[in-house]
C-alpha positions in Angstrom: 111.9 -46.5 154.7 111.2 -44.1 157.6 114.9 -43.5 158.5 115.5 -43.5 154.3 112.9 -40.6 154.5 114.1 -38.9 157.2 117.7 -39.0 156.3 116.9 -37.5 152.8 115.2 -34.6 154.2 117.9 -34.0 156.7 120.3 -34.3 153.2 118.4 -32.2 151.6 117.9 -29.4 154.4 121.9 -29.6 155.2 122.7 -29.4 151.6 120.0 -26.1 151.2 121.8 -24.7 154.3 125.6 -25.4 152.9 124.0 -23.4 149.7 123.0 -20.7 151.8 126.0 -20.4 153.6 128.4 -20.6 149.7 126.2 -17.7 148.8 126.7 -15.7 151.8 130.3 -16.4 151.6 130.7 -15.2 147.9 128.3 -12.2 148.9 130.6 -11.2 151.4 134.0 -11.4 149.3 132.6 -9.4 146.8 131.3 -6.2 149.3 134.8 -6.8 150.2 136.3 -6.7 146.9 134.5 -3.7 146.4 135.1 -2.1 150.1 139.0 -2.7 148.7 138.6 -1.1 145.2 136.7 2.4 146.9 139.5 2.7 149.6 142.1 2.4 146.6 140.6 4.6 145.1 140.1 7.4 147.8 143.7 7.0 148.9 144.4 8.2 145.0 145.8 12.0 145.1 143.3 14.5 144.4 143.6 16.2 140.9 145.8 19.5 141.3 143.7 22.0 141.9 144.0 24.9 139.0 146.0 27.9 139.8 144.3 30.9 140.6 145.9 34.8 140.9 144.6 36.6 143.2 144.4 40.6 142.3 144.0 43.6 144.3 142.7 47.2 143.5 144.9 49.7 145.3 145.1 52.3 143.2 145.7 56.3 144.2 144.0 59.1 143.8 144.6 61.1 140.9 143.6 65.0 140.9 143.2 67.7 138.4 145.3 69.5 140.8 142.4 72.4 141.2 142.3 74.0 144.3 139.4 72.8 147.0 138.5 74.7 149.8 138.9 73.3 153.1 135.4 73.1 155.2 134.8 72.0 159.0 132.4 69.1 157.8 132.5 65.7 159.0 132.0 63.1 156.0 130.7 59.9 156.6 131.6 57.1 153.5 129.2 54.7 153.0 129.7 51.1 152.4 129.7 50.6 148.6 127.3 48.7 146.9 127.3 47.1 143.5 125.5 46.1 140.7 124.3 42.4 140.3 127.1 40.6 137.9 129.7 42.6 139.9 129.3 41.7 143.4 131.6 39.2 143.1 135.6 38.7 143.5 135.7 37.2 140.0 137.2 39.3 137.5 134.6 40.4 134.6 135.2 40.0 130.9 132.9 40.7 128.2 133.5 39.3 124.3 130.0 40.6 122.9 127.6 42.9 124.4 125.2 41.9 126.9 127.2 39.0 127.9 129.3 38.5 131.1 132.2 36.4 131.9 134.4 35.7 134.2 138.2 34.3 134.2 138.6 31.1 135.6 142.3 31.3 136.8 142.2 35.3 138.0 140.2 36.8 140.6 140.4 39.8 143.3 141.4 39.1 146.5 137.4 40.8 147.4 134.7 42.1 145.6 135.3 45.3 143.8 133.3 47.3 145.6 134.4 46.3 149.2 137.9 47.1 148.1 137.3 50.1 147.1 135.5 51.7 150.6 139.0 52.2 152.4 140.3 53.4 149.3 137.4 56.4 149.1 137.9 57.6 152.3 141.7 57.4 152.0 141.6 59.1 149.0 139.0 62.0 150.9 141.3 62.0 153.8 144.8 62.5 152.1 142.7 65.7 150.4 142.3 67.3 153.4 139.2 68.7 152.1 137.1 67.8 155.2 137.9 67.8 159.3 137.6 64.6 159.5 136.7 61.2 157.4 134.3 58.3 158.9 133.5 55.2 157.6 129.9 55.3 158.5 127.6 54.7 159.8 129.4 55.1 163.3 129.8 56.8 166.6 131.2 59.8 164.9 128.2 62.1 164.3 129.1 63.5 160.4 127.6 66.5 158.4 127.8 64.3 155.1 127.2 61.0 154.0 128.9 59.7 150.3 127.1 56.6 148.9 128.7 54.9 145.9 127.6 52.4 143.5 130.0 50.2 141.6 128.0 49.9 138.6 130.3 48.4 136.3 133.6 47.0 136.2 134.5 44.8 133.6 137.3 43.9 130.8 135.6 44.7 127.1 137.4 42.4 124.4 134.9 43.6 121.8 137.6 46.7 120.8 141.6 46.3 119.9 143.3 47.1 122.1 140.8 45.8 124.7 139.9 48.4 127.3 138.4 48.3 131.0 135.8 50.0 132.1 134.4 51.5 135.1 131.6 53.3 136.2 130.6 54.5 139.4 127.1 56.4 140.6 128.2 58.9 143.5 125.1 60.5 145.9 126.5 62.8 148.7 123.4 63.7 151.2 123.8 66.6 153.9 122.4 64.3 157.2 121.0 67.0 159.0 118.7 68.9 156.5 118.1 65.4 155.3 118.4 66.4 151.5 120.5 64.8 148.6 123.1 67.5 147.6 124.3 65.9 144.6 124.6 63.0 142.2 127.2 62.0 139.8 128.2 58.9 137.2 131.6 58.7 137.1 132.8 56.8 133.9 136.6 56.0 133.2 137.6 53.7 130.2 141.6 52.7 130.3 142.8 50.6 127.3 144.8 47.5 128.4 148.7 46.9 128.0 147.9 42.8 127.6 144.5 40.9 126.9 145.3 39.0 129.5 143.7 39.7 133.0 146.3 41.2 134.4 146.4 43.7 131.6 143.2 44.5 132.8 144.0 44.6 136.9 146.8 47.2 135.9 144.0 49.2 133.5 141.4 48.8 136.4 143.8 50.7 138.7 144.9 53.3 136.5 141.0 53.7 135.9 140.5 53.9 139.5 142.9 56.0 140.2 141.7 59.0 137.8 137.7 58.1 139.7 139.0 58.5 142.7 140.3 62.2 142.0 137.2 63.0 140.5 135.1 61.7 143.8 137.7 64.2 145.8 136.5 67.2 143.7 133.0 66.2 143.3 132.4 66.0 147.1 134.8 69.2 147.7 132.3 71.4 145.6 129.1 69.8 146.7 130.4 70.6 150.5 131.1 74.3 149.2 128.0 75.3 148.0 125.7 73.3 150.8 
């Protein structure tokens, strides 16, 4: 009866233990059935990623043709800054007021507004207005300092033909009597040939380029009558 006893429990412990071991076994195949079906799926190509055009501004300056008055001065041109909504490289759109988009397959090749530093002093130094043209602040000690803020710059779909705008807040300060000299908002509105975004890069430039002849004179006269 003993050895009966004994043998059962052994049958039964063996048999718990042969469980175990089926259930380990099937736990196993599946983590690999599973390990199998994730690596299928990350050797799957990625979804093509959407085409995006990148823009630039590089627009020249356009003048009145009015005749400015060389100085000696030394202008220093600020880093420009811009408003929240346009610090961005995406291109703006608006198709009712007070709200701001942007296109999903277009953008600038930089923010606006870092574009359009070495196109300000360009612009200033191709005028010949001033001795010499700095982007500052730097080693070059300069007479004046130009501080611009990009304060809009954004496709308007709300009109027919849609239009771009731009505005821009100038401040020119004379550094050594530490005094503002003058302030200006520059506004230019260029209907577009295409509503499309690059019917609005080619309006942005032509825009820009009519700002940019304005920022020429506006500086030229400020230095004139510092």
């Amino acid at each position: 009866m003993k050895r009966d006893f004994h043998a059962a429990q052994y049958d039964r412990v063996a048999g718990e233990r042969a469980g175990v071991t089926k259930s380990n076994r099937r736990r196993a195949l599946r983590l690999a059935a599973c390990a199998i079906v994730l690596a299928g799926c990350s050797a799957l190509p990625a979804p093509p990623a959407e085409n995006v055009t990148v823009y630039m501004l590089d627009a020249q300056a356009v003048t009145s043709g009015a005749a400015v008055a060389r100085n000696e001065l030394v202008l220093a041109v600020g880093t420009p800054e811009a408003r929240p909504g346009f610090d961005t490289p995406q291109i703006a759109y608006v198709r009712q007021p007070h709200e701001l988009d942007y296109f999903v397959t277009a953008r600038w090749a930089e923010a606006p507004a870092r574009m359009l530093g070495p196109l300000l002093a360009q612009a200033l130094e191709q005028a010949g207005v001033f001795r010499a043209v700095v982007a500052g602040p730097g080693a070059v000690p300069a007479d004046l300092r130009l501080d611009t803020e990009l304060v809009r710059l954004q496709h308007d779909f709300t009109t027919t033909p849609s239009r771009v705008q731009l505005t821009l807040r100038l401040q020119l300060t004379d550094l050594r009597a530490q005094r503002v000299l003058a302030v200006k908002l520059i506004e230019q509105t260029e209907n577009a040939s295409a509503d499309n975004p690059y019917g609005g890069v080619v309006a942005a430039n032509r825009a820009l380029g009519r700002a940019l002849g304005e920022i020429v004179e506006f500086c030229a006269r400020a230095a004139a009558v510092r």
